[in-house]
C-alpha positions in Angstrom: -2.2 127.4 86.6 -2.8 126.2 89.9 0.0 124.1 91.0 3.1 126.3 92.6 5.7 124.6 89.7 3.7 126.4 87.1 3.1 129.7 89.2 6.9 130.1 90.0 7.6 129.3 85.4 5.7 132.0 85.2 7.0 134.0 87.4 10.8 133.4 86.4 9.6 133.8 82.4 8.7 137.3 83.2 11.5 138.0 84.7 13.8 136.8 82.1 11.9 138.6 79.5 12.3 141.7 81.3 16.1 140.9 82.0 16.5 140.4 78.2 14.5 143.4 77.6 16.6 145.7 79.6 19.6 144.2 78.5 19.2 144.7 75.0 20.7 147.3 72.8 17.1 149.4 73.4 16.8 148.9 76.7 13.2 149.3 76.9 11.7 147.9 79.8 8.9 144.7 79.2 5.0 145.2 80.3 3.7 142.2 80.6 -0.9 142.6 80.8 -3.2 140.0 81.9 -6.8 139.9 82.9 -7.2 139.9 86.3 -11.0 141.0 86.2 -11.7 138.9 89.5 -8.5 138.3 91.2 -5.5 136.8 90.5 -6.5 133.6 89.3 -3.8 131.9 87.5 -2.1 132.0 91.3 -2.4 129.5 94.3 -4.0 130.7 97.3 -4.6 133.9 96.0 -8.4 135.6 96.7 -10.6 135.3 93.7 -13.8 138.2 93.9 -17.0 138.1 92.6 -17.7 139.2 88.8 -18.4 142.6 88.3 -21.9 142.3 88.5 -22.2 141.1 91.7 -19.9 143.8 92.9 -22.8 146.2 91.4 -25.3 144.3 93.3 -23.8 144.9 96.3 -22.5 148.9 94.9 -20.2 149.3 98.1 -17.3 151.4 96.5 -14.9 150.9 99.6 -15.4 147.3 98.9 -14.6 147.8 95.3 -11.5 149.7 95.7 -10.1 146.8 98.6 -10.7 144.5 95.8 -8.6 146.2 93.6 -6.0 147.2 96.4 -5.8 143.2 97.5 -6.0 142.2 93.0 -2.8 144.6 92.6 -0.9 143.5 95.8 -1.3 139.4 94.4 -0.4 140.5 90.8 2.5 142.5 92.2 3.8 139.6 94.3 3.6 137.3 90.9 5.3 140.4 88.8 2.6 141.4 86.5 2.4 144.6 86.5 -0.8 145.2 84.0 -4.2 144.7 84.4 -6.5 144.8 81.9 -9.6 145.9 84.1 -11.7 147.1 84.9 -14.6 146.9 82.6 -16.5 149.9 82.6 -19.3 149.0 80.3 -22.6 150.0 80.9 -25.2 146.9 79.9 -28.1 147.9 78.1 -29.5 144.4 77.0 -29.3 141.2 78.9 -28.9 139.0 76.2 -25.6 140.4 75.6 -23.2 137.4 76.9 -20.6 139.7 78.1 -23.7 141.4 80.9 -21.9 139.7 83.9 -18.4 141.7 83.1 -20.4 144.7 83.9 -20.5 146.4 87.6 -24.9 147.9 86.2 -26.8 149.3 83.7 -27.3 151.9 85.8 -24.0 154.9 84.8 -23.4 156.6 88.0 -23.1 153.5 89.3 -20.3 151.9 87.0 -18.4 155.2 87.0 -18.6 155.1 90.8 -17.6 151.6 91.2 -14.9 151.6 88.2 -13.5 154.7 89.7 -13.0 152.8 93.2 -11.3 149.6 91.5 -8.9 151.9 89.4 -8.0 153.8 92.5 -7.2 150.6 94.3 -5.2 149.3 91.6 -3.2 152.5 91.0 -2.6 153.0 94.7 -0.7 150.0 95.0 1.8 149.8 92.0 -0.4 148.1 89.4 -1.2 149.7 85.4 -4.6 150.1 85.2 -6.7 149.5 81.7 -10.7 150.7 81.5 -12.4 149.1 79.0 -13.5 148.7 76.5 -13.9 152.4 75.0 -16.7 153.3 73.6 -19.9 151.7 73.9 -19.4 148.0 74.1 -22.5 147.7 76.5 -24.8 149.9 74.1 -24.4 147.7 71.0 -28.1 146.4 69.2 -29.1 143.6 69.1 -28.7 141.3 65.5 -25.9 144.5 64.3 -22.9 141.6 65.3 -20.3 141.4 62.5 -20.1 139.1 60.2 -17.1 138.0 60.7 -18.1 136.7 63.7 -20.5 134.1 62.8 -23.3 134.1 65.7 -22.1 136.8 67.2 -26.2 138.9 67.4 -24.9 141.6 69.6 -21.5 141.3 70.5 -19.0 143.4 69.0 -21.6 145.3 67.3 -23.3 148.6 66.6 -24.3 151.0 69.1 -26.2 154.3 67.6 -25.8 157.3 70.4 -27.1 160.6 70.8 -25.3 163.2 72.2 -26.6 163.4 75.4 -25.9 159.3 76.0 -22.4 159.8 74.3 -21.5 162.5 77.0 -22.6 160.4 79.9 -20.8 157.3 78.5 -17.6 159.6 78.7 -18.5 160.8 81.8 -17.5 157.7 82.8 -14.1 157.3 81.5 -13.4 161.0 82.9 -14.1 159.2 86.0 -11.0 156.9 85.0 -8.9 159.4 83.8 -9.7 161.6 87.1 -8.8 158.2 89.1 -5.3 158.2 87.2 -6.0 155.5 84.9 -2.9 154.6 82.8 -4.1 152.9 79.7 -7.6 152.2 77.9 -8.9 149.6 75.5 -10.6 150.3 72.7 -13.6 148.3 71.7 -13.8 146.0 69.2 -17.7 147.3 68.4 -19.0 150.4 66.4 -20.8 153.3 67.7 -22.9 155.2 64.6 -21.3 152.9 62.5 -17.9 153.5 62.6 -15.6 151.1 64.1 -13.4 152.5 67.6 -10.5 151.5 66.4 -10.6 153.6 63.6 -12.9 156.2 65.2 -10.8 159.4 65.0 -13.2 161.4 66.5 -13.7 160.3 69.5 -10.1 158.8 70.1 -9.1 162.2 70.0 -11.6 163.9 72.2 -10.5 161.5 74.8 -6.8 163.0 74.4 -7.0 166.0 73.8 -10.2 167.2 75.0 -10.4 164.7 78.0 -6.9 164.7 79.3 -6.2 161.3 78.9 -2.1 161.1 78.7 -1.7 157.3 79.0 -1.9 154.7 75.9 -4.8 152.7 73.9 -4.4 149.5 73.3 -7.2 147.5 71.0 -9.0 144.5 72.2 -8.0 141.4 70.8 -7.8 141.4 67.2 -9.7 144.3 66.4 -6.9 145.0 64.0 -8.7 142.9 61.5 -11.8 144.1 62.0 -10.9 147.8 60.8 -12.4 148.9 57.5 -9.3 148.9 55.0 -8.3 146.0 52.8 -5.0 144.4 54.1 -3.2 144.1 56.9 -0.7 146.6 56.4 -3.5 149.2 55.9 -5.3 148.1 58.8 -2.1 149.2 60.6 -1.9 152.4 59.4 -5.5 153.3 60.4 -5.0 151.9 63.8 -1.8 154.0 64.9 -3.1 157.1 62.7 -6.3 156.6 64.8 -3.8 157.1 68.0 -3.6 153.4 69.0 -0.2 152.8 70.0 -0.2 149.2 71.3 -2.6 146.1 69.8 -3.3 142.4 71.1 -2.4 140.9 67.8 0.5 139.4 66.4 4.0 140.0 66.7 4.2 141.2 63.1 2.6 144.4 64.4 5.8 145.7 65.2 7.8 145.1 62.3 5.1 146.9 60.0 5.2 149.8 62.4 8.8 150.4 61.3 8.0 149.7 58.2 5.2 152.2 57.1 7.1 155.2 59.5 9.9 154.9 56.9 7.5 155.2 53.8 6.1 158.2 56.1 2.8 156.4 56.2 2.5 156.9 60.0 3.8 159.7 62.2 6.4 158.6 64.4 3.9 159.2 67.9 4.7 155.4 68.5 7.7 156.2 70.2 6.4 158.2 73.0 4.8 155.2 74.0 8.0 153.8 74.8 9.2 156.7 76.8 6.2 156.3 78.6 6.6 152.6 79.2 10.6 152.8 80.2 9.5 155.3 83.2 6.4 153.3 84.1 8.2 149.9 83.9 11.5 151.5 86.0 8.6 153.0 88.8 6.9 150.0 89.1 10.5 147.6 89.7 
């Protein structure tokens, strides 16, 4: 989207989505997301940085956080108020295709760097989302799902001990300390068990780690959960604490439905007191 006719659609169909949203009988404000990992680049004449590995190269966090200040200024001025970044993923083999998303394989300096970009971000109006929680760097090689045919290492199977699961959440305490608002969860597994469905650790990050934003999944990691159909998969996912998924609309509607068979608790709806006060904040 590089022409200013297709900037200024986008533009004005945000903005009537969020008229229509407040408008409605609900009134719950709309939060559009987008991945502006190096800059705003569906914009004209906007600045577009470097890939997160070269910003490791050059580990200047002052740099880091101007990048997110000048990201979330541009984003701003073309009202999207949600970021999906920054990656915080810590790469462990190079043959994983998704190496260049990541600031180093080295941890302090990924928490240092993805501290800076959230703060820069945050500072200037913008919803921050680190990602992709837990593990998506640390997955081993040839353990890529088979429903992903080729897929070796992607979206696959990281096996942690203790000590490297505590300084992988080191890192997102960095986030969370940086006022991080919402985190993806990765569509990968760590000791076999999938995030989305990973109680476990889901809830440490809440409730042990202080983390009082929302978790989205990554795109279509719905599916990928363990239980048969869709409607299950659901369940898992919001019982899991996932409150918001990049999948279909359909989502929703099942929501609704499975709360009224008492399936799931009805913790969805804080979300949306959440998002009404961020959404008003941020106009």
């Amino acid at each position: 989207m590089n022409d200013p006719d297709s900037k200024l659609q986008k533009v004005l169909t945000v903005d009537q989505l969020q008229t229509a949203a407040l408008d409605s009988q609900a009134a719950v404000p709309y939060l559009y997301g987008q991945d502006d990992v190096h800059g705003v680049n569906y914009c004209l004449d906007t600045v577009i940085f470097p890939h997160n590995i070269a910003l490791g190269a050059a580990n200047d966090p002052e740099l880091t956080k101007e990048a997110g200040r000048i990201t979330a200024m541009e984003a701003a001025r073309c009202h999207m108020l949600w970021n999906f970044a920054p990656t915080v993923a810590v790469s462990c083999d190079p043959r994983w295709g998704r190496t260049y998303e990541c600031y180093s394989s080295d941890p302090e300096i990924v928490k240092n760097l993805g501290r800076a970009y959230t703060e820069g971000l945050v500072e200037n109006g913008v919803v921050a989302c680190a990602k992709h929680f837990l593990a998506d760097g640390s997955t081993i090689f040839g353990t890529g799902p088979d429903y992903y045919p080729g897929r070796l290492i992607d979206r696959g199977n990281a096996e942690l001990s203790e000590e490297e699961l505590k300084e992988l959440l080191g890192i997102y305490q960095a986030q969370i300390d940086a006022g991080v608002q919402t985190i993806m969860i990765s569509d990968s597994s760590v000791n076999g068990i999938r995030m989305s469905e990973h109680k476990e650790l889901l809830r440490y990050l809440k409730e042990d780690m202080g983390f009082d934003g929302f978790l989205v999944t990554d795109w279509n990691a719905v599916k990928t959960t363990s239980a048969e159909t869709y409607k299950e998969k659901i369940i898992t996912v919001i019982n899991s604490g996932i409150l918001k998924t990049k999948y279909k609309n359909l989502f929703q509607l099942l929501i609704i439905e499975q709360h009224q068979a008492k399936e799931i608790s009805l913790s969805f709806c804080w979300q949306l007191n959440w998002e009404y006060d961020l959404a008003i904040s941020a106009d």
